[in-house]
Backbone bond lengths (Angstrom), bond angles and torsions (degrees), N, CA, C in turn:
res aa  C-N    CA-C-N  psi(-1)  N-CA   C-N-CA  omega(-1)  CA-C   N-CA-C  phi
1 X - - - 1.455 - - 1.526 108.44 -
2 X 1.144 122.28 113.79 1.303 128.84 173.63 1.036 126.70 -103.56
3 X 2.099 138.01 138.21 1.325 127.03 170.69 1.329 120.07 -66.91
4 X 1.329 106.25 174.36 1.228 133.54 173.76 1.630 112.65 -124.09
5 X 1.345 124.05 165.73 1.151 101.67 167.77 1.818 97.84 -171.18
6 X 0.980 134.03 129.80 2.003 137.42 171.62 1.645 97.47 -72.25
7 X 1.141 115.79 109.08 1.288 135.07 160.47 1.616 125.25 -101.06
8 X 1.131 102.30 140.47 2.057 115.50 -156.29 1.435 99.36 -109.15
9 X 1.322 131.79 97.62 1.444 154.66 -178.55 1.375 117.54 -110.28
10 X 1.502 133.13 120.08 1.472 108.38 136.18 1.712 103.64 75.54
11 X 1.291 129.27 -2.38 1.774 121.56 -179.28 1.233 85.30 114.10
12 X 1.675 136.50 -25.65 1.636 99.38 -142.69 1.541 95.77 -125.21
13 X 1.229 133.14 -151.04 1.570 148.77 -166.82 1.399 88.62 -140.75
14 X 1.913 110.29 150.16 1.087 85.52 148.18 1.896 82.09 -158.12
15 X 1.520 105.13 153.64 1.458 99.86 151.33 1.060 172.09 -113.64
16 X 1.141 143.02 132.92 1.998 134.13 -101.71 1.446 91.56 -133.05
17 X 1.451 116.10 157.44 1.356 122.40 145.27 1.547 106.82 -150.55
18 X 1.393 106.71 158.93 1.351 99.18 178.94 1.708 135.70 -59.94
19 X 1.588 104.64 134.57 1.600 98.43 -174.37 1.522 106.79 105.67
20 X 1.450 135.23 -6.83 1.225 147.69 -139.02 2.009 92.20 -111.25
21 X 0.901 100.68 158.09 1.684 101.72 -170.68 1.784 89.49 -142.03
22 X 1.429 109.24 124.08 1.796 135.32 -166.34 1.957 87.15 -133.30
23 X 1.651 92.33 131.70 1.424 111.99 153.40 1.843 96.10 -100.37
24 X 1.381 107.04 122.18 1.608 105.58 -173.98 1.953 93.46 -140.17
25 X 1.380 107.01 156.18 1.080 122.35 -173.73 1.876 107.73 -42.15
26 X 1.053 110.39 167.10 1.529 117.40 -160.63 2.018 83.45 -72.79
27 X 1.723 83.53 132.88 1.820 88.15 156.52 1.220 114.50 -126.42
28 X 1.547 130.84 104.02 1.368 120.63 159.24 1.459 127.07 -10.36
29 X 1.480 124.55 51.25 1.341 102.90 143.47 1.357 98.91 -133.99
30 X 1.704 125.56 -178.23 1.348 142.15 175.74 1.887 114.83 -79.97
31 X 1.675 103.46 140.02 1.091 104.13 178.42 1.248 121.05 -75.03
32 X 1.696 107.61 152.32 1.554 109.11 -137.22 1.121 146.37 88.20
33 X 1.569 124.60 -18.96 1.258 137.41 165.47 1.442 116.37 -92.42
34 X 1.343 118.63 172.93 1.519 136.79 178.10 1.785 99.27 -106.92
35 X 1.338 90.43 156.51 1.332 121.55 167.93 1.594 118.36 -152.30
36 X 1.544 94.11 172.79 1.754 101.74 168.53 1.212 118.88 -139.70
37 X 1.418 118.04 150.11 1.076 129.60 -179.81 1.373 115.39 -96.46
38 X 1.517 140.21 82.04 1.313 115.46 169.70 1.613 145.76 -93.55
39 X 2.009 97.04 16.44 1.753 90.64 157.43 1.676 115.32 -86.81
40 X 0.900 95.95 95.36 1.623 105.20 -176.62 2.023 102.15 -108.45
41 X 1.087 100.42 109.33 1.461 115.80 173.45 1.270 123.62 -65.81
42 X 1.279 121.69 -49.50 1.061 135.62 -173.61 1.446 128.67 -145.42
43 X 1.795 130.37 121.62 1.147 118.39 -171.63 1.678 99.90 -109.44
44 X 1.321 130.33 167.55 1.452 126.09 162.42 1.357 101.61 179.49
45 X 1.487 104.89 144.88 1.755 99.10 152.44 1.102 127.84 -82.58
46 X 1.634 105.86 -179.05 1.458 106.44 -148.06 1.332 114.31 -95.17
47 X 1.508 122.67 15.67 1.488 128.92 146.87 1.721 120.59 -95.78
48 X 1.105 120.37 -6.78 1.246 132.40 -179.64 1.493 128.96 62.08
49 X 1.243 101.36 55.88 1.485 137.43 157.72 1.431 134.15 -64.84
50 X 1.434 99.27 -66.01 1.180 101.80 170.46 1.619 110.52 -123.91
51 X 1.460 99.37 115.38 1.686 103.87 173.17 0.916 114.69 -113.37
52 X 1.499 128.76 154.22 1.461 133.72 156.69 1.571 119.18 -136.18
53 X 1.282 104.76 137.07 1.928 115.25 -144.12 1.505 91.96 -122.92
54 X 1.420 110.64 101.39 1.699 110.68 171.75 1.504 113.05 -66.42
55 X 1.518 100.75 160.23 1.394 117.09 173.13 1.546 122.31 -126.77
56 X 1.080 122.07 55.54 1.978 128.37 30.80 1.819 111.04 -92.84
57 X 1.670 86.78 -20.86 1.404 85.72 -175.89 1.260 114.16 -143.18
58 X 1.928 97.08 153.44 1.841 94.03 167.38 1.282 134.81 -37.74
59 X 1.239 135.34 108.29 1.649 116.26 172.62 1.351 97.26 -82.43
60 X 1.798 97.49 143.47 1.425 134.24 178.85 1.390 124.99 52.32
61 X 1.427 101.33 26.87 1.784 121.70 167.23 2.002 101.24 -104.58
62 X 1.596 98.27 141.00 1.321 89.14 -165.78 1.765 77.81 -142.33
63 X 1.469 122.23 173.44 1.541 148.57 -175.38 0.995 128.11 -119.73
64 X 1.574 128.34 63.58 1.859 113.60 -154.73 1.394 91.53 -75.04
65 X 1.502 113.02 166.93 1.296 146.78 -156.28 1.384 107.19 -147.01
66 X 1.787 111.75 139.29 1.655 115.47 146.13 1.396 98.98 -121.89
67 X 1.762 90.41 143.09 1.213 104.39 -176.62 1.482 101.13 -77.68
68 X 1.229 146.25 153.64 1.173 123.22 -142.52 2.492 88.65 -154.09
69 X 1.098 95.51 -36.48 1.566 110.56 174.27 1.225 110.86 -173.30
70 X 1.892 121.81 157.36 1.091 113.92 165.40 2.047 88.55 -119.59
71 X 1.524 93.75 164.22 1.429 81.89 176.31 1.829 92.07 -171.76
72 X 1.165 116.14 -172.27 1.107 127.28 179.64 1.668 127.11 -105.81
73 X 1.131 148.55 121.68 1.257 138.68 -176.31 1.644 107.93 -63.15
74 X 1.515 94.80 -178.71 1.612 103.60 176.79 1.664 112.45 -62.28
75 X 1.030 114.47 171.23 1.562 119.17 159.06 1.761 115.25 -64.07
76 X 1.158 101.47 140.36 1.651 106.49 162.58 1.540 108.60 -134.38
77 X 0.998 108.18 104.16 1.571 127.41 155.51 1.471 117.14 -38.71
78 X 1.417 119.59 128.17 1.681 131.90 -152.44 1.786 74.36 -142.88
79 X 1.509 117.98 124.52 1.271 116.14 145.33 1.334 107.31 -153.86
80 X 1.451 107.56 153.89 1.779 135.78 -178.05 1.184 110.63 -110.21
81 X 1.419 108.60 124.76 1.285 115.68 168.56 1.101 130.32 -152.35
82 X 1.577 143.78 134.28 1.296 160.15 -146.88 1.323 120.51 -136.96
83 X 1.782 123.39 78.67 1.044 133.95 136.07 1.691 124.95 24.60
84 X 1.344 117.12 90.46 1.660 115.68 -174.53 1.534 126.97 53.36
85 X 1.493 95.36 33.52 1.297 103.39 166.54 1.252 119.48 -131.13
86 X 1.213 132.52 -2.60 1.214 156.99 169.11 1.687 101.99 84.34
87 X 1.235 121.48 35.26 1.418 125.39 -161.54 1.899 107.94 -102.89
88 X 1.457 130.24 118.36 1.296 112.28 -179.38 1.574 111.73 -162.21
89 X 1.192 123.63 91.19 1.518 117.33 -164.05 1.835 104.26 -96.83
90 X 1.395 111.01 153.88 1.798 113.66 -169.33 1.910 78.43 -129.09
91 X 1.357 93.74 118.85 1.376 104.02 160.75 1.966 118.37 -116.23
92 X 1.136 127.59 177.81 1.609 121.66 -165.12 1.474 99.89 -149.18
93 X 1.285 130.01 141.52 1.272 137.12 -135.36 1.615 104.50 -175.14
94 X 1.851 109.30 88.98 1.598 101.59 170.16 1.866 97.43 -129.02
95 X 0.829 88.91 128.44 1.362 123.71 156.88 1.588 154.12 -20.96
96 X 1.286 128.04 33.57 1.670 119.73 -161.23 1.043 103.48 -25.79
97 X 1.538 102.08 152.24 1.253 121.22 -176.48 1.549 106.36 -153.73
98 X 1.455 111.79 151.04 2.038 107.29 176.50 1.724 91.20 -135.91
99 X 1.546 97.85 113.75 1.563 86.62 152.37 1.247 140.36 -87.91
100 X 1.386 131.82 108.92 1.333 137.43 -143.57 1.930 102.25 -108.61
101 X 1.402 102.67 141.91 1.864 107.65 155.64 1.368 140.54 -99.00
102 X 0.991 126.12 106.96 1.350 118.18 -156.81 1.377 110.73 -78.39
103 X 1.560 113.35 114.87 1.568 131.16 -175.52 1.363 99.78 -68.37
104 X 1.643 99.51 -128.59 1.852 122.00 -173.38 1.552 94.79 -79.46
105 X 1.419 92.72 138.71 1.499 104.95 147.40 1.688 113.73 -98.77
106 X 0.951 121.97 140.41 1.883 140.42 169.88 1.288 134.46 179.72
């Protein structure tokens, strides 16, 4: 029986279980190291038995982490443009990124 758990990253949610591999917004630490996550929203197993639903968050449930790479996403193309004015700017837009492993949940 394995957890689950909604973890708060970077703007976004996401949902984890152990052993699980996340490209998630850049986290200040070095590859190779551990970290933790402690806005953790929600813990449960993976038949849904036992849940527990923070308000916003679990107290004293935490997300270890390996930092696993940091790297950059693809390009995203940003352009402006204005209709009979001869107006049109191309801007370029990549991304930090950490690919992380999701250890213990507790």
């Amino acid at each position: 029986m394995t957890k689950i758990a909604v973890i708060k990253t970077g703007g976004k949610q996401y949902v984890v279980k152990e052993g699980d591999k996340l490209a998630i917004e850049k986290v200040g630490a070095k590859e190779g190291k551990s970290a933790s996550f402690k806005d953790v929203l929600l813990v449960a197993d993976s038949e849904g038995k036992e849940v527990e639903i923070g308000t916003p968050t679990v107290k004293g449930k935490t997300v270890e982490v390996a930092i696993e790479k940091q790297f950059r996403d693809k390009k995203i193309n940003v352009m402006k443009f204005k209709a009979k004015s001869r107006y049109h700017k191309k801007k370029g837009h990549r991304q930090h990124q950490t690919m992380v492993k999701i250890g213990k949940i507790s």
